[in-house]
N, C-alpha and C positions, 0 to 999 in steps of 0.2 A: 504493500500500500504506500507506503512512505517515499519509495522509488517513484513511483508513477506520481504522485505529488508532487517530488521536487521535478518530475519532468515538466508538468504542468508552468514550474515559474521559467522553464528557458527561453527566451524571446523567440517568437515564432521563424523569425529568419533563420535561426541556427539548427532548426531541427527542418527547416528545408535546403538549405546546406548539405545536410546530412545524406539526402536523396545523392548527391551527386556523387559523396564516397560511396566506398567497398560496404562500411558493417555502418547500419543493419541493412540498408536497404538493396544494394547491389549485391549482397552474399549470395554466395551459390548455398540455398536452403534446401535441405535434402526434403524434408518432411515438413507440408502446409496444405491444407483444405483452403481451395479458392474454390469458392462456392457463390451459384446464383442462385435465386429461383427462380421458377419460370412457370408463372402464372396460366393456365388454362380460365381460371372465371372469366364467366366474358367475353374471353378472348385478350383479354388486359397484356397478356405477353404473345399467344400465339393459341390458336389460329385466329387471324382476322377475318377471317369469312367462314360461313360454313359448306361443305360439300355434300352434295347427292347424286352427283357422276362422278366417272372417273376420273375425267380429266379434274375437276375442281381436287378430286381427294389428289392425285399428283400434284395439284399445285398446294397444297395442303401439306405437303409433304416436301417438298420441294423448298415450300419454307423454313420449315423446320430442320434441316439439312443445313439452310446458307446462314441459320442462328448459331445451330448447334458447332458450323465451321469458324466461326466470329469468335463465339467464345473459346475454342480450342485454341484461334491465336491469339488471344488477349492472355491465354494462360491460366483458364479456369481448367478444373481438374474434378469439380465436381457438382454437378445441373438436381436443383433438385425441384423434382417435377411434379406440380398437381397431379394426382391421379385419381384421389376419392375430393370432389369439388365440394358440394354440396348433398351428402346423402344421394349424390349422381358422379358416376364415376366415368375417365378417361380411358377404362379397361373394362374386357369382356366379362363381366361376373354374375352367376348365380345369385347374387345377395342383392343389389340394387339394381336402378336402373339406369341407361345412359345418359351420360349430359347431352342437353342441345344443343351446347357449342359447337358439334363437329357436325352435324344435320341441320340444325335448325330447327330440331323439333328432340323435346324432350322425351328420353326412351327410347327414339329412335336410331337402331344400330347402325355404325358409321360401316363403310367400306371398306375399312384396315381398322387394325387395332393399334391405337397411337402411342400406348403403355409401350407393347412388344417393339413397333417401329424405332421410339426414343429410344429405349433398350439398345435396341442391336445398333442404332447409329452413335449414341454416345461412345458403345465400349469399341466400334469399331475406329473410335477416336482418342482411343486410351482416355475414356473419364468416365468417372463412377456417375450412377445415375441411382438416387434416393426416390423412393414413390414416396411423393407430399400427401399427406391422407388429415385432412380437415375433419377435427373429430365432432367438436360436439353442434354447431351450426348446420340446422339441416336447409332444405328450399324453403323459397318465399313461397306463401302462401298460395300466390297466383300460380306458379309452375307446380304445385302439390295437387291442385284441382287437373291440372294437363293431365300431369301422370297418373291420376287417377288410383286404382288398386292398386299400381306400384310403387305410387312413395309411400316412405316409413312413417310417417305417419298414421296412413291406411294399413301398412303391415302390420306395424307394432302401434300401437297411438298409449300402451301403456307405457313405455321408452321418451314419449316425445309432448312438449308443451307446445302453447302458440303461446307466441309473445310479440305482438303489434300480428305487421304482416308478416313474419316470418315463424320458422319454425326451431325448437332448439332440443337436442337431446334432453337429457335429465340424469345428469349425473351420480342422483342420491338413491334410484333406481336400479338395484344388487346388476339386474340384467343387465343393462348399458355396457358394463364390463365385459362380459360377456359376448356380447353382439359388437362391440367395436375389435374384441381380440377375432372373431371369427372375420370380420372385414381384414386384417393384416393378416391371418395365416391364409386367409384364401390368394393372396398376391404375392406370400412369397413360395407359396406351393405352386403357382402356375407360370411364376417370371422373376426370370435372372437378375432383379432387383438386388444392387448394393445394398441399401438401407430402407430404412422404413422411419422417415419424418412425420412428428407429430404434430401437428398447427392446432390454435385454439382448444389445445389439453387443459382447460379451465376451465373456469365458474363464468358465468358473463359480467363485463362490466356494469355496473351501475345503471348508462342509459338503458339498457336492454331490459324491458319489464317484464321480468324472470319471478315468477313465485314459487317456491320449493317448501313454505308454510306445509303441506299438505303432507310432502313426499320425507321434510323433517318429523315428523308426529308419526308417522309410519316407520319410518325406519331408524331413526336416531336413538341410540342405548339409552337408558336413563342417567341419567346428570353427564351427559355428552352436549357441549355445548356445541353451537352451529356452526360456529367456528372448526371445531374441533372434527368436527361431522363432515364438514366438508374439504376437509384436506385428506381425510382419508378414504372418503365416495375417490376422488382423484386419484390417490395410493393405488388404489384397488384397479381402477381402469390402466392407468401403468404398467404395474405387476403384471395383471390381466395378458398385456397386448405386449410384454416382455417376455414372458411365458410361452404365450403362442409361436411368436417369430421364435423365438431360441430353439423349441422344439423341432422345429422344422430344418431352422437353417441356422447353428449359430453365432455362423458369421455374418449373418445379416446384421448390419451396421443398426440399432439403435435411437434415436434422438426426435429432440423438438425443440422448438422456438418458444423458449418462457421469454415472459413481460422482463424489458430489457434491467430493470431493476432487481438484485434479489426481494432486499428488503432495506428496513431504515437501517444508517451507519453511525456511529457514535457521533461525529461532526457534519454528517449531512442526510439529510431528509429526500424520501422520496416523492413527498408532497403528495400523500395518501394511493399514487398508482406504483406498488411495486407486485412480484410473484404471490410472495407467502402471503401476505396478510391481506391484500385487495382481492384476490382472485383464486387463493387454496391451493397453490401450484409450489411444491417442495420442489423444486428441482435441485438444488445443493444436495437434499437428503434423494433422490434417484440418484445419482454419481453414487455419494457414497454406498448405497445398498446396492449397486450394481446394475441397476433397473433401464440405464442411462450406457453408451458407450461413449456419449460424447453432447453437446448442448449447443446450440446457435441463439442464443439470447438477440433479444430484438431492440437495439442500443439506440435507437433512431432520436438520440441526441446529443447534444455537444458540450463540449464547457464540464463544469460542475456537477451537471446532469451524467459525463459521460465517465470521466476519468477514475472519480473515485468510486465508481459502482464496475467499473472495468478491470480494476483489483483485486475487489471482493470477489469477482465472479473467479479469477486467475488462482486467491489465493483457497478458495475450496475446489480445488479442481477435482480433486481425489483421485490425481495423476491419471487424467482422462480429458481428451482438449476439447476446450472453450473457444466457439468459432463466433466471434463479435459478430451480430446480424447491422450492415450500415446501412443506414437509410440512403441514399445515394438520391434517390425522386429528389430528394432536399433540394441538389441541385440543380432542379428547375427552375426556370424564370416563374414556371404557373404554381410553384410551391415556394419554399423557402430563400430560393436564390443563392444557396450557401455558397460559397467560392469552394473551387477544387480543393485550398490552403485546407481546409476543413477537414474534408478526408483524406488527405493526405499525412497529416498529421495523424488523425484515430488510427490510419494504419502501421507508420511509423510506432507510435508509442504501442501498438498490438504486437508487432514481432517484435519490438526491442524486449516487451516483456515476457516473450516466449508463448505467447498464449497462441491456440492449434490452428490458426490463420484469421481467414475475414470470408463472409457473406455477404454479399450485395442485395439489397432488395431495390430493384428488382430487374429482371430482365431487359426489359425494353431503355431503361432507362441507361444501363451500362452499353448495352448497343448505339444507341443514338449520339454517346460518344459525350456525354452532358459534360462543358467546362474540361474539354480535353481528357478526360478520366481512362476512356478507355486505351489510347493513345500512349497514356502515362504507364499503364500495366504493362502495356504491349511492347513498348519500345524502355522498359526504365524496373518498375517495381517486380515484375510477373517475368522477365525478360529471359530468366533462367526457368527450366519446367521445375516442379516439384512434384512428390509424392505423396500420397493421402498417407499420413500416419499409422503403424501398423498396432491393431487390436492384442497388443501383446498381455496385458491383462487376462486375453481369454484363452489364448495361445501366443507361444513366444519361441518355439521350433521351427527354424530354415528347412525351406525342400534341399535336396542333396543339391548340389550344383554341375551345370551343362556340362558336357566337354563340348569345345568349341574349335569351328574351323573357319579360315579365314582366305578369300580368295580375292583378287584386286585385277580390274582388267581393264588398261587405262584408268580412267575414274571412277570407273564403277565397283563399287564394295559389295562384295556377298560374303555374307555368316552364312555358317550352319551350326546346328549343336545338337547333343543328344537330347531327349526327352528326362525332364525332370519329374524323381515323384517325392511325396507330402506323405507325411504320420496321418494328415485326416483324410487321407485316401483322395480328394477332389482332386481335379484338375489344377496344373498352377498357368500361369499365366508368366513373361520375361519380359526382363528391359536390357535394353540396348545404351550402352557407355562408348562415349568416346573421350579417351583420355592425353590430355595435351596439352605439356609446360607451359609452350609458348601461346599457343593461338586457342586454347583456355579450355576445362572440360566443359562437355554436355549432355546432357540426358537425350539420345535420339531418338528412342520409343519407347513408350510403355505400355502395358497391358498385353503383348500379344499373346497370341491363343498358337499362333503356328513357332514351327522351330526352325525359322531362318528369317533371313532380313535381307532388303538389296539398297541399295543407294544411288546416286551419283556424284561423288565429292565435287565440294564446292570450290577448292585448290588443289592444286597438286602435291603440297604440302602435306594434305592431310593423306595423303597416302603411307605417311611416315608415321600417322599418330596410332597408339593404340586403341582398341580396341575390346569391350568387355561386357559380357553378356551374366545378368543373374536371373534368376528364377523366383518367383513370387508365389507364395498360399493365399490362401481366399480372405486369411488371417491379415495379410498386408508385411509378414514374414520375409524378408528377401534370404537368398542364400550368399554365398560366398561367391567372388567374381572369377569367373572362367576366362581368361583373357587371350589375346591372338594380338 
């Protein structure tokens, strides 16, 4: 805490200074989650129209392609993608029904399935890809009357309140647990999903006229206050849907986006909106009980607001990374106008204090390049690739490593290597090293699935440089470097 304090008194110029040395921001960083998300509500990030021919679902797709290539060279590494929107999901499932954003019409089944498509184009771009599953907000009212017998409302309506026009799970409802862990094991039983992100894992804000009077007196223990009741309805839905995914698959990554505040701090105040106490969201206490692989808290502010709640969140981490969620929209003209200086700094002072990278929210907005931003990663912050962090708390065993072959003709580079295998029996996946005193290393690919690689060197130079192939578990494991 005190560190990040005294970062806070350095004159803004010296810690943009600092962009232009080696540490922290030019360091070749082995390990950082550069994450976005990428909104389906709407259409808010992608799609912006919906299809009912083919040609539209190709352009539909096609889209999402020239996004998913932006981000790859800005140097994100990890897209995390709506896929349960609204009690209406981006994938084929048994359990709800379709969102309208990809048709036009709620329910109705799209022509591709955009889960699998994101899927196999993310990892065919070495980056993990988290299904974002929106727990407790169900549809507005209007689109509940559309889908008719198939929204949860009409399913379950003991699960679900109306609160204005919309609709909201019910937390304090033993089942809710229950029925949201069956919505995450059905998605990691049926797709190669990284992770499993948690959005609006809470209580509703204050505006949202939420009454749970009923569902307290029903199910609340005697002398359990409402407080008390509702932090652990949330426990239970966590556990629940930690449960599920682990059974299945337990390297499926873990997390959610709590309220960027924990709680109050001895010297500063969250001014009544933090996690625990506004909204019944332990998240500090999921890390420590395991429940948690890792947390993207939603920091969407600056100053006073950011620095000393970006500590706390660093110094409970329970050696499990803390990926700052930034508000980046900020720097819009039609929002905040914040200067780049802004997050430039939140980033800065984020690796300098080691914590497990930065989230952008949201998509479109880091595309469209707002105040240089994207420009900045691309060419300066992101500029070296990084690697998502490996889950060594749940395993921490390297797959054996490759034998490696090396072949050079003119400029063209071909590897080959043996096939590696894992203690957890899966698949591993390799990365490609290029290593060089002079004209500097590089990370050349990650994530492949095949056991060779081809190139065309960019010098002749690097015909001289080494070369070094390791092997990866599902775990995020590397093994030891095979080199040529």
């Amino acid at each position: 805490m005190h560190r990040i304090l005294l970062l806070l008194l350095i004159p803004l110029f010296s810690l943009t200074a600092k962009a232009q040395q080696h540490s922290p921001v030019s360091a070749n960083i082995r390990y950082e989650v550069r994450a976005a998300w990428l909104t389906t509500l709407m259409g808010l990030d992608w799609p912006n129209r919906p299809a009912t021919t083919e040609t539209q679902a190709e352009a539909q797709r096609q889209q999402l392609c020239t996004m998913l290539d932006e981000l790859q060279s800005a140097g994100i590494n990890t897209v995390l993608f709506q896929s349960r929107i609204r009690s209406t999901t981006a994938y084929a499932s048994a359990i709800e029904p379709w969102d309208g954003i990809f048709t036009g019409t709620p329910g109705r089944r799209p022509l591709y399935d955009p889960l699998r498509f994101a899927i196999e184009e993310c990892h065919r771009r070495g980056m993990e890809i988290h299904a974002w599953v929106v727990v407790f907000p169900i549809c507005k009212v209007a689109v509940a009357k559309q889908l008719g017998k198939r929204a949860l409302p009409q399913q379950h309506p003991e699960l679900c309140q109306r609160c204005g026009d919309q609709w909201m799970m019910d937390p304090g409802v033993p089942q809710t647990a229950d029925y949201l862990a069956r919505i995450c094991r059905e998605i990691v039983e049926a797709y190669d999903v990284d992770g499993i992100h948690l959005d609006y894992i809470r209580y509703p804000e204050s505006a949202i006229p939420f009454n749970d009077d009923a569902t307290y007196r029903r199910y609340a223990r005697s002398g359990q206050s409402r407080s008390q009741w509702r932090t652990a309805n949330i426990d239970r839905c966590v556990r629940s849907i930690h449960d599920a995914v682990k059974e299945v698959r337990p390297w499926v990554k873990l997390s959610c986006s709590p309220v960027g505040k924990y709680a109050d701090l001895p010297r500063y105040s969250s001014y009544g909106w933090n996690a625990r106490d506004a909204v019944s969201q332990d998240a500090q206490r999921w890390l420590r009980e395991g429940w948690m692989d890792m947390l993207f808290p939603m920091m969407y502010f600056d100053g006073k607001h950011f620095y000393p709640f970006l500590a706390d969140w660093k110094e409970h981490d329970a050696g499990r990374p803390i990926v700052p969620g930034l508000g980046i929209y900020f720097l819009s003209p039609r929002e905040k106008n914040w200067s780049l200086t802004t997050i430039r700094r939140q980033m800065n002072v984020a690796r300098a204090e080691a914590l497990g990278g930065q989230a952008f929210f949201r998509t479109k907005f880091l595309l469209a390049n707002e105040k240089g931003l994207y420009d900045w990663l691309r060419n300066s912050f992101y500029a070296q690739q990084a690697l998502v962090p490996p889950m060594t708390w749940t395993d921490s065993i390297p797959p054996s490593h490759p034998v490696l072959s090396k072949t050079i003709d003119g400029l063209r580079l071909s590897l080959q290597w043996t096939p590696s295998a894992d203690n957890s029996r899966q698949p591993v996946t390799y990365n490609v090293y290029r290593i060089d005193s002079i004209l500097g290393d590089r990370l050349l690919a990650t994530h492949l699935r095949q056991t060779h690689f081809e190139c065309t060197l960019a010098l002749p130079a690097l015909r001289h440089s080494r070369y070094v192939v390791t092997a990866v578990d599902v775990y995020g494991n590397e093994s030891r470097p095979t080199e040529r």
